[in-house]
DRENTORKOL-3810 file (N, C-alpha, C; in nm, 4 decimals):
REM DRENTORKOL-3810
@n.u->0.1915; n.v->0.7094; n.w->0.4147; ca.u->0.2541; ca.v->0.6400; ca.w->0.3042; c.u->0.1471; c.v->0.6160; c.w->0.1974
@n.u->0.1835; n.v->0.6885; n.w->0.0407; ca.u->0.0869; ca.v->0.6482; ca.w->-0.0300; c.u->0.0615; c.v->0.4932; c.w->-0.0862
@n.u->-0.0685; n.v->0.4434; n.w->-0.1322; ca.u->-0.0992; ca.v->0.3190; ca.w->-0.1364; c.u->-0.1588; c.v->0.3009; c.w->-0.2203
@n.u->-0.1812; n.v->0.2221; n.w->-0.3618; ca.u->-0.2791; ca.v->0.2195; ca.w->-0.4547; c.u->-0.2937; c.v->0.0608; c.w->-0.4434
@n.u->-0.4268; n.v->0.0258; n.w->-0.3751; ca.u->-0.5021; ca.v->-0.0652; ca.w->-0.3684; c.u->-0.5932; c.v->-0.1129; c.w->-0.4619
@n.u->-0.5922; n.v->-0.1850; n.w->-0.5089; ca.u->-0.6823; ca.v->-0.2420; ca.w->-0.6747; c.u->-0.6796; c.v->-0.3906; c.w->-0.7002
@n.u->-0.7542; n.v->-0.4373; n.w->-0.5657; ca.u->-0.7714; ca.v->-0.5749; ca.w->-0.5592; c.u->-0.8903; c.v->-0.6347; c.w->-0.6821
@n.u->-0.9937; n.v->-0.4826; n.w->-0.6615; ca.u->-1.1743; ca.v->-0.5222; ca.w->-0.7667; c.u->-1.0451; c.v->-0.5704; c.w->-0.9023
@n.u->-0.9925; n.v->-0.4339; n.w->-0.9520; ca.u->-0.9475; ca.v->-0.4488; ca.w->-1.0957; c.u->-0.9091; c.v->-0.5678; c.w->-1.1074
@n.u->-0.7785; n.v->-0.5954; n.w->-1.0401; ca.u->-0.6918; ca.v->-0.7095; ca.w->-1.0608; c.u->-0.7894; c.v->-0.8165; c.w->-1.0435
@n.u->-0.8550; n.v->-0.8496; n.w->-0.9793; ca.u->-0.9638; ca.v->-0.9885; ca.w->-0.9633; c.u->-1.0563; c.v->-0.9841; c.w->-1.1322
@n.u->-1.1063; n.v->-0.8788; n.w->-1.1280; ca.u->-1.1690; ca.v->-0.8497; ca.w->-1.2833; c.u->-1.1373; c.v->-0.8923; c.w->-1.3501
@n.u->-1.0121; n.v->-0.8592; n.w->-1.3566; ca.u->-0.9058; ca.v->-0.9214; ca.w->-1.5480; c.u->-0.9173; c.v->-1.0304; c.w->-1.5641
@n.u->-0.9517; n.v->-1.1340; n.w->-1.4071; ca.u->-0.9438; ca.v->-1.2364; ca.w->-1.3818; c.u->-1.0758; c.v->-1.3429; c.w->-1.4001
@n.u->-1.1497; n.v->-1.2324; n.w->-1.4382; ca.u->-1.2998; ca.v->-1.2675; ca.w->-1.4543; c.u->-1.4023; c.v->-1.3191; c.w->-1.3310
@n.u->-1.3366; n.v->-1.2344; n.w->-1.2025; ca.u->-1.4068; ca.v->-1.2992; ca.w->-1.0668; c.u->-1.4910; c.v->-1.1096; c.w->-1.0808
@n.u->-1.6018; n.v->-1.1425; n.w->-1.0115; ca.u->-1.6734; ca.v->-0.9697; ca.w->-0.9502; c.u->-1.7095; c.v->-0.9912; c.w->-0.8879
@n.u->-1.7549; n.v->-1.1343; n.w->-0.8270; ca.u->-1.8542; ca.v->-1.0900; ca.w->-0.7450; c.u->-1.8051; c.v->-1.1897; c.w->-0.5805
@n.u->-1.8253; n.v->-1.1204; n.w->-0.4523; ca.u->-1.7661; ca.v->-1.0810; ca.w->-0.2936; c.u->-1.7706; c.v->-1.2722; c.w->-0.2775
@n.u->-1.8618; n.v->-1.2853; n.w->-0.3453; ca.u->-1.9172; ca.v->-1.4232; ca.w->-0.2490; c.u->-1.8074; c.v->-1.5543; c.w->-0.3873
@n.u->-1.7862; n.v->-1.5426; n.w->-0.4617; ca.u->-1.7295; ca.v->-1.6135; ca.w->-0.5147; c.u->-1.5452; c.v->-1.5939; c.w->-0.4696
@n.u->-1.5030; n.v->-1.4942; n.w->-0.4857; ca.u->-1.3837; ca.v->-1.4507; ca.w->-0.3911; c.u->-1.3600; c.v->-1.5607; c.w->-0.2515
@n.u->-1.4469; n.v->-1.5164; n.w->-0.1773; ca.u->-1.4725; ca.v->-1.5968; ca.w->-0.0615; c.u->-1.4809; c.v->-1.7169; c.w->-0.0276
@n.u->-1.5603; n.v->-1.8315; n.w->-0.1612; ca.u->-1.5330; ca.v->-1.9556; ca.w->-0.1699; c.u->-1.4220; c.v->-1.9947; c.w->-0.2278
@n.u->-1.3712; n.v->-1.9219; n.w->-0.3393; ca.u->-1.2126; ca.v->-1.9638; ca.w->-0.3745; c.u->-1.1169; c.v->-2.0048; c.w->-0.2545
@n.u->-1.0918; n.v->-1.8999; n.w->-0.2049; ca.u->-0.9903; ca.v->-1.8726; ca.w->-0.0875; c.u->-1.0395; c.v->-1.9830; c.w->-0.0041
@n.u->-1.1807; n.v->-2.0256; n.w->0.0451; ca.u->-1.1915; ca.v->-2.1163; ca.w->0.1411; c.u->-1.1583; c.v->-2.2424; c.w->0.1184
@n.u->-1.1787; n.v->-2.2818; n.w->-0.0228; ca.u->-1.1889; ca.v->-2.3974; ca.w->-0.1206; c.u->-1.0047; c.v->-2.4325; c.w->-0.1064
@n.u->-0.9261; n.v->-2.3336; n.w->-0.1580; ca.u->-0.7808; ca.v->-2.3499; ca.w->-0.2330; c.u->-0.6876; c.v->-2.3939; c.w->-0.0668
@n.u->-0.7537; n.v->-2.2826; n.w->0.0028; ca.u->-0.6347; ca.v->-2.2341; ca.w->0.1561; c.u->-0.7341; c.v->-2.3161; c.w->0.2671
@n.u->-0.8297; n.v->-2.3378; n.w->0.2939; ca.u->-0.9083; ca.v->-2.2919; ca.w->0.4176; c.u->-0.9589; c.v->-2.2228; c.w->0.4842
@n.u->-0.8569; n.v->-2.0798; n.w->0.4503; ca.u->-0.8815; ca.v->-1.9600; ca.w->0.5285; c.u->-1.0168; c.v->-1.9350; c.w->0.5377
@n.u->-1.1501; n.v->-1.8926; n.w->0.5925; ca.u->-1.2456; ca.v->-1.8666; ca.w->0.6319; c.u->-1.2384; c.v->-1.7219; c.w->0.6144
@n.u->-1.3009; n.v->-1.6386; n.w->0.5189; ca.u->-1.3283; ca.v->-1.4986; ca.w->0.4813; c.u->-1.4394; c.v->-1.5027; c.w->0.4257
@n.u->-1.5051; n.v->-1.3747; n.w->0.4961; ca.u->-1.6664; ca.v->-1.3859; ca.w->0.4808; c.u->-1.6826; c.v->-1.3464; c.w->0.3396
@n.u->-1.7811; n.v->-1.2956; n.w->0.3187; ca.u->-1.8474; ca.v->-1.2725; ca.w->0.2266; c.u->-1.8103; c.v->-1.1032; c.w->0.2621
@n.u->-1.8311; n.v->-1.0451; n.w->0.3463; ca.u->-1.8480; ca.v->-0.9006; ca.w->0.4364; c.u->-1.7343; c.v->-0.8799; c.w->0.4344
@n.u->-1.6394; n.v->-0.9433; n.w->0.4276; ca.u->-1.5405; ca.v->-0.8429; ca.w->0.4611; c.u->-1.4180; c.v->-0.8659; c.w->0.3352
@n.u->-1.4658; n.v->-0.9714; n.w->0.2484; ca.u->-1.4219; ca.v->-0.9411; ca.w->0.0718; c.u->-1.4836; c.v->-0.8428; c.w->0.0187
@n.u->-1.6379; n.v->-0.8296; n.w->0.0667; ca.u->-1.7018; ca.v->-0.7104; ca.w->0.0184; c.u->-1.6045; c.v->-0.5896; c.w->0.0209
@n.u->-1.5696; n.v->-0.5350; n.w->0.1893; ca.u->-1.5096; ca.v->-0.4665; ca.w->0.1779; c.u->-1.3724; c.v->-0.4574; c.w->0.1328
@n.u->-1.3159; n.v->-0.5203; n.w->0.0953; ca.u->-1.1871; ca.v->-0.5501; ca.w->0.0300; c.u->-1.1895; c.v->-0.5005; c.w->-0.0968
@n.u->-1.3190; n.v->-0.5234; n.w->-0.1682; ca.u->-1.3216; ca.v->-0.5079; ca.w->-0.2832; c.u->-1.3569; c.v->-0.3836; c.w->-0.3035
@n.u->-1.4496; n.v->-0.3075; n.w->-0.2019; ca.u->-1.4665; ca.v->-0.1617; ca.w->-0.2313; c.u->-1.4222; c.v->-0.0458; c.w->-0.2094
@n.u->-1.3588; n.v->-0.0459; n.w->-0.1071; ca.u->-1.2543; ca.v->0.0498; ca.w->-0.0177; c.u->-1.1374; c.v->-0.0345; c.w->-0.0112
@n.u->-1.0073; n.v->0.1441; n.w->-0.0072; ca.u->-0.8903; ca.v->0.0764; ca.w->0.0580; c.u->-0.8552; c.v->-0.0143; c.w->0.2156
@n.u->-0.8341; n.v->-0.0716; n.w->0.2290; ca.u->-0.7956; ca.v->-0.1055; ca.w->0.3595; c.u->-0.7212; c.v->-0.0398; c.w->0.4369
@n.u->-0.7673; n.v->-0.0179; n.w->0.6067; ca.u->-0.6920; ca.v->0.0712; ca.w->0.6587; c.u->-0.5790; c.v->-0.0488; c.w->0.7413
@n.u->-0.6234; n.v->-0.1843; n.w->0.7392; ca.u->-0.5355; ca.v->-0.2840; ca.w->0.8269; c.u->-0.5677; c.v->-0.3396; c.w->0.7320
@n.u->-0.4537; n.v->-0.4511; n.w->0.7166; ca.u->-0.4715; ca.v->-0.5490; ca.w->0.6079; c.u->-0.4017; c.v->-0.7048; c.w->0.7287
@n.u->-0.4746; n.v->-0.8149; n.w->0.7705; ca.u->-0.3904; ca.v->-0.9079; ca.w->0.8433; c.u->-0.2968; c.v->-0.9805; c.w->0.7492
@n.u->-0.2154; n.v->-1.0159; n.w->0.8003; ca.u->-0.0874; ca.v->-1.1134; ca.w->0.7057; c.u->-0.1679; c.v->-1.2491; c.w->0.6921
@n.u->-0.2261; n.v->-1.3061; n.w->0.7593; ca.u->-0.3163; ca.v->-1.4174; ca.w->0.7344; c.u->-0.4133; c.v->-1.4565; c.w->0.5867
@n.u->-0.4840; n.v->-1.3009; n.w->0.6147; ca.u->-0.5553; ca.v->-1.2348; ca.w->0.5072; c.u->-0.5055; c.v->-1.2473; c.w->0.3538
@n.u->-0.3812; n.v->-1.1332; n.w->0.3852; ca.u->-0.3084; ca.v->-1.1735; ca.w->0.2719; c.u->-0.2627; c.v->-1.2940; c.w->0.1921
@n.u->-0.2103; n.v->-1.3696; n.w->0.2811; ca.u->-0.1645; ca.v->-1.4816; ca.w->0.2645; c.u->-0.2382; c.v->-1.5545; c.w->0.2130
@n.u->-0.3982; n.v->-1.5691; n.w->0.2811; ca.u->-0.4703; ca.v->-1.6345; ca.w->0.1763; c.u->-0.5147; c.v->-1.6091; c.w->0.0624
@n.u->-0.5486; n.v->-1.4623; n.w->0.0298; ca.u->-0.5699; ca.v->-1.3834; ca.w->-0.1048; c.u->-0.4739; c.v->-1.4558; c.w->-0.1782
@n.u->-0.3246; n.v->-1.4725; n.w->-0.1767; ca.u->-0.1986; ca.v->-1.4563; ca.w->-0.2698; c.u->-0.2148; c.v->-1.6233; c.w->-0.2797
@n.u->-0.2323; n.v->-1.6964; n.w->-0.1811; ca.u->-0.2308; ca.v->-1.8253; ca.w->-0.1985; c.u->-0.3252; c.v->-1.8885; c.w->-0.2684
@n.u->-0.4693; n.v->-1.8375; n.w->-0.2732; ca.u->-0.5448; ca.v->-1.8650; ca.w->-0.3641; c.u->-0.5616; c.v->-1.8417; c.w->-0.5140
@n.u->-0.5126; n.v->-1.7034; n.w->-0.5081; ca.u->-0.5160; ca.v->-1.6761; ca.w->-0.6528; c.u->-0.3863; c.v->-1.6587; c.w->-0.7413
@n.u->-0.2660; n.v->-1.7538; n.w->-0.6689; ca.u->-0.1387; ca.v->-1.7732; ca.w->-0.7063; c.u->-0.0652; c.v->-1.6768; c.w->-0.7734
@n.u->-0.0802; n.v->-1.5929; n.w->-0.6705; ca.u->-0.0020; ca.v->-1.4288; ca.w->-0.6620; c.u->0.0648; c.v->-1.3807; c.w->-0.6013
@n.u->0.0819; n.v->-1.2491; n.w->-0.5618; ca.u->0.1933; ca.v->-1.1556; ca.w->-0.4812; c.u->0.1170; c.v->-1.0760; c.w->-0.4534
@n.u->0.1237; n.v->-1.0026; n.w->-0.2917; ca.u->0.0959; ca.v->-0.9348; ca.w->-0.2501; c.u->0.1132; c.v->-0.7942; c.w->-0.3521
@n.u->0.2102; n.v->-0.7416; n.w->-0.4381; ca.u->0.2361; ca.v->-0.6281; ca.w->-0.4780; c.u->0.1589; c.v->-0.6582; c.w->-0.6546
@n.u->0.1006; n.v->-0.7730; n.w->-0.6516; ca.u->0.0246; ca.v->-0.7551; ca.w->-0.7954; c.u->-0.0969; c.v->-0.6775; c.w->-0.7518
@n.u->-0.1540; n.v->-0.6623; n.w->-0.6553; ca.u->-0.2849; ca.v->-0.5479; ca.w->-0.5994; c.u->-0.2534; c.v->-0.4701; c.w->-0.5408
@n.u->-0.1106; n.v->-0.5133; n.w->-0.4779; ca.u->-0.1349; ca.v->-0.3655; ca.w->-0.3498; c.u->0.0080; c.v->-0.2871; c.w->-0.3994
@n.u->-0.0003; n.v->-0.1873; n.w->-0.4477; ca.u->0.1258; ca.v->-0.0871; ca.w->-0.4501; c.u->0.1425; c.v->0.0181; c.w->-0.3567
@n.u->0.2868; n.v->0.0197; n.w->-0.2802; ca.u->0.3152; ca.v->0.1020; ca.w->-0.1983; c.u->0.4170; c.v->0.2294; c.w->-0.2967
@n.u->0.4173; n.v->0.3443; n.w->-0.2728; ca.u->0.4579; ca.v->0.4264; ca.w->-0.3639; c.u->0.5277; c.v->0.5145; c.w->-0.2473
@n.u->0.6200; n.v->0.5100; n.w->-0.3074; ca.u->0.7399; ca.v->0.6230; ca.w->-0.2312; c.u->0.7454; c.v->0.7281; c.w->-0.2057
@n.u->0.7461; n.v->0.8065; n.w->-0.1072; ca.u->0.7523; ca.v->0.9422; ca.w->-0.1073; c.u->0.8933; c.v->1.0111; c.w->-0.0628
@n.u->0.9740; n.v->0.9735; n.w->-0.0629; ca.u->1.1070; ca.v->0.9456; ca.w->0.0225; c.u->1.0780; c.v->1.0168; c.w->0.1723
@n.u->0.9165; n.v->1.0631; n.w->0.2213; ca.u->0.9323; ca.v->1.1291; ca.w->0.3513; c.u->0.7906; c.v->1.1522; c.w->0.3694
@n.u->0.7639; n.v->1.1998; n.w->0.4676; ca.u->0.6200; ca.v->1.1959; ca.w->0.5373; c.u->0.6131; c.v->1.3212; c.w->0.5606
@n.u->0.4967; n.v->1.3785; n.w->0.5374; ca.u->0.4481; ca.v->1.5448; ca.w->0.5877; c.u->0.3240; c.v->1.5101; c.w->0.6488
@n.u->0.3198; n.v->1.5578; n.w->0.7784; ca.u->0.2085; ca.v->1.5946; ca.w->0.8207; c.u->0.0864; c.v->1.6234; c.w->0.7406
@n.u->-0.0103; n.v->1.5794; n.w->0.7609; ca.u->-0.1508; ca.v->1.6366; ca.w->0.7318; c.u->-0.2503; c.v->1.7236; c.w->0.7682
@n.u->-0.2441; n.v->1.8183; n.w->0.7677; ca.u->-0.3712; ca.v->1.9747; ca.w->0.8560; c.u->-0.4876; c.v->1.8748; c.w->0.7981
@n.u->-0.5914; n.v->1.8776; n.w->0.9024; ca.u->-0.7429; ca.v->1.8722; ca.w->0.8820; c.u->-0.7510; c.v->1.9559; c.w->0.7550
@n.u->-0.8284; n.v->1.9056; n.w->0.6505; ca.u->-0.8716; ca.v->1.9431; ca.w->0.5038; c.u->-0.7681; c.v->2.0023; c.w->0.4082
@n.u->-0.6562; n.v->1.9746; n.w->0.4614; ca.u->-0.5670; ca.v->1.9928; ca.w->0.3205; c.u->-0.5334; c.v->1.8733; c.w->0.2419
@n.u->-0.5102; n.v->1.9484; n.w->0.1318; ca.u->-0.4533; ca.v->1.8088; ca.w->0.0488; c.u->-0.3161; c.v->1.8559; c.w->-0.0255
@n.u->-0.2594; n.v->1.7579; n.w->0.0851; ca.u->-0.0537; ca.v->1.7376; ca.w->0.0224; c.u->-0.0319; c.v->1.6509; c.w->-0.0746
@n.u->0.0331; n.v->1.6455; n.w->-0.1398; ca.u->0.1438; ca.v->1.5140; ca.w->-0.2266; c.u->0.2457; c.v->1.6087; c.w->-0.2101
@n.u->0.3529; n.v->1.4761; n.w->-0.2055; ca.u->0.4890; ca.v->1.5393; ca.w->-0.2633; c.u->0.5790; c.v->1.4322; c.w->-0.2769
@n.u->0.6540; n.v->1.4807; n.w->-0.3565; ca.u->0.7755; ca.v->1.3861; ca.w->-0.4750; c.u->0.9228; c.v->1.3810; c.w->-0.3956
@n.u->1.0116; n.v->1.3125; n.w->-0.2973; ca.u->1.1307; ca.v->1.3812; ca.w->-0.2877; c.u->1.1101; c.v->1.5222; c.w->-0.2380
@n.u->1.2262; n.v->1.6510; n.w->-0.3058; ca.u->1.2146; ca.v->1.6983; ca.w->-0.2314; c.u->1.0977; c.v->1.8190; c.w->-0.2715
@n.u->0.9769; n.v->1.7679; n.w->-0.3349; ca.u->0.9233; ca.v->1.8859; ca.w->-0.3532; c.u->0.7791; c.v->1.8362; c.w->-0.3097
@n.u->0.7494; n.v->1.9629; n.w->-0.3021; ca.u->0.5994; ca.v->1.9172; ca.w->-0.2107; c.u->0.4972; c.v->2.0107; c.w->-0.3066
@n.u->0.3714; n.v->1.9038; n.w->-0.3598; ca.u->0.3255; ca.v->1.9912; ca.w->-0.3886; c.u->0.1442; c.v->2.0328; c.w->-0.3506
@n.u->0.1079; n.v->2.1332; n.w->-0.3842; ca.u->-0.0553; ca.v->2.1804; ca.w->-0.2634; c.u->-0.0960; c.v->2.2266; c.w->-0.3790
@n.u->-0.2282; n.v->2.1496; n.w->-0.3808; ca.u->-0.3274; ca.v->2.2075; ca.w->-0.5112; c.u->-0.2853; c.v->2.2644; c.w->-0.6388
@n.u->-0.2236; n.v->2.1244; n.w->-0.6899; ca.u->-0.1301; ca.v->2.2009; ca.w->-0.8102; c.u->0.0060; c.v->2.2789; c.w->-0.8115
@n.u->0.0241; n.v->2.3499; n.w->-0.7034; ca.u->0.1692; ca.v->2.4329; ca.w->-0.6782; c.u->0.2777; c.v->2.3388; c.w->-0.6832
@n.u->0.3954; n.v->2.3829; n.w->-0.7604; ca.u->0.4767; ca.v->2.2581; ca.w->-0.6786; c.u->0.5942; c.v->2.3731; c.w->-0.6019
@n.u->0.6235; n.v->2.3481; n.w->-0.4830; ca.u->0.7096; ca.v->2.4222; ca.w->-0.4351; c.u->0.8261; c.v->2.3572; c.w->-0.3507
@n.u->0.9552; n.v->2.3987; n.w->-0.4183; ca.u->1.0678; ca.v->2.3126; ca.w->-0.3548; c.u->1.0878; c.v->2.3350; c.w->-0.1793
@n.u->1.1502; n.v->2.2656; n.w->-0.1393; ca.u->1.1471; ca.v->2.2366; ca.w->0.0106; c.u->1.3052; c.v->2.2755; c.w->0.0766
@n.u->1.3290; n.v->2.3626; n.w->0.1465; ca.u->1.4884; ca.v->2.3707; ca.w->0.1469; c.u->1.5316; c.v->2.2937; c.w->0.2057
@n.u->1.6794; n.v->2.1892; n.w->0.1064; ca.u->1.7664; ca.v->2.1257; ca.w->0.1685; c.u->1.7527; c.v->1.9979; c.w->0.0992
@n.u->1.5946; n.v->2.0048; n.w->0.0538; ca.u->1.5986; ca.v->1.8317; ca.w->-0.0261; c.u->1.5680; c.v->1.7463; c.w->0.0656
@n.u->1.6087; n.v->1.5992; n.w->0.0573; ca.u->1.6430; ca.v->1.5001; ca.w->0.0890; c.u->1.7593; c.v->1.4999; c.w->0.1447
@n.u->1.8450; n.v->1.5209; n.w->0.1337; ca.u->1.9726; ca.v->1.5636; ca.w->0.2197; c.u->1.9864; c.v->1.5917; c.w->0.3448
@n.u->1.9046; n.v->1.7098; n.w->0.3915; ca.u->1.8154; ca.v->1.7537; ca.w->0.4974; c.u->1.7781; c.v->1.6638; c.w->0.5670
@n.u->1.6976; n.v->1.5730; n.w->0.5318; ca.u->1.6506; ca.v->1.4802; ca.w->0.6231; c.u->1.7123; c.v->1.3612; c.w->0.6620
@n.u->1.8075; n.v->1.2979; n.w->0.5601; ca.u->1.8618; ca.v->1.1984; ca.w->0.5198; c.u->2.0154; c.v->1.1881; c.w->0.5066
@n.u->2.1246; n.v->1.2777; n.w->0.6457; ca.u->2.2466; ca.v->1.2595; ca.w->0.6341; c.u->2.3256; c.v->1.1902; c.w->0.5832
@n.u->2.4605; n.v->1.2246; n.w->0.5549; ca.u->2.5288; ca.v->1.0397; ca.w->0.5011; c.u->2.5475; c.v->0.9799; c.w->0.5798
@n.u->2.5448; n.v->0.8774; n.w->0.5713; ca.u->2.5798; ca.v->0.7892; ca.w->0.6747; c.u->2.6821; c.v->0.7362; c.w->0.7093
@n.u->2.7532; n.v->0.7769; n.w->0.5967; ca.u->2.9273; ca.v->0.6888; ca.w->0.6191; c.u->2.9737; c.v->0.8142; c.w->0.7315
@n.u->2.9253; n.v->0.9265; n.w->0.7555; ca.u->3.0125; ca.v->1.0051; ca.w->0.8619; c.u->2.9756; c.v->0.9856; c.w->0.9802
@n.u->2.8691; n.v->0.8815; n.w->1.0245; ca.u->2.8889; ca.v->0.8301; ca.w->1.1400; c.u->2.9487; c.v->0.7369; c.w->1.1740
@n.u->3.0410; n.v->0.6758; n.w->1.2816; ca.u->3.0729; ca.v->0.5463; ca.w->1.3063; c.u->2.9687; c.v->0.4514; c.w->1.3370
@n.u->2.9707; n.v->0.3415; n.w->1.3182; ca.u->2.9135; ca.v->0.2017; ca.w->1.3218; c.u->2.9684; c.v->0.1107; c.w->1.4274
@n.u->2.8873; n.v->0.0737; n.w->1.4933; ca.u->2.9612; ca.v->-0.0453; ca.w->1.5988; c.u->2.9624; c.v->-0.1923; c.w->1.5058
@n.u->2.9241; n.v->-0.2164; n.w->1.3986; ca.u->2.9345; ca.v->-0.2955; ca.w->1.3388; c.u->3.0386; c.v->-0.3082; c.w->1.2497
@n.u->3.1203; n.v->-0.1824; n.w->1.2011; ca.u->3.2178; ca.v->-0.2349; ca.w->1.1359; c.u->3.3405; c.v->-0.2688; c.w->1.1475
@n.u->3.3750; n.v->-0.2419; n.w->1.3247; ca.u->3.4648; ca.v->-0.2866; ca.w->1.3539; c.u->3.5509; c.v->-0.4803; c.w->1.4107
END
């Protein structure tokens, strides 16, 4: 699932840069206890785990939303990854180093209707 993480920027605008001031906010506003080390890394790399705790104190301190830094971006579907390739793709088209090449069937394909199954719920 793609992810555009941009906690540095968004803190920036805000006039914070630097790991160790981050760190006393959040401890100061919430309590939460976040080092210095590991705002560092927050601030420089994406995150591969993010805790809800974590979050919670980020958003609570700096009287925000999780989705003002972190954007999740849609792909309506997941493709596998080969060791050293590089995929994107939109719906139903996928595209490899610039190519864009349609996918047979679409979204459709993957994504039946659903009203032609029955539901144990709607009865």
């Amino acid at each position: 699932m793609p992810v555009k993480w941009n906690l540095r920027e968004w803190l920036r605008e805000r006039g914070i840069t630097r790991a160790s001031h981050v760190s006393k906010i959040v401890r100061e506003r919430t309590g939460y206890a976040l080092s210095t080390q590991s705002v560092c890394e927050l601030l420089n790399d994406q995150p591969k785990m993010l805790r809800l705790e974590t979050s919670q104190a980020l958003c609570d301190a700096f009287y925000c939303r999780l989705s003002d830094f972190l954007e999740v971006c849609s792909c309506g579907y997941s493709i596998q990854r080969k060791k050293g390739s590089r995929l994107a793709h939109t719906g139903s088209e996928m595209i490899r180093f610039g190519k864009v090449t349609r996918i047979q069937g679409g979204l459709r394909k993957l994504f039946p209707d659903a009203r032609k199954f029955p539901s144990e719920f709607s009865k």
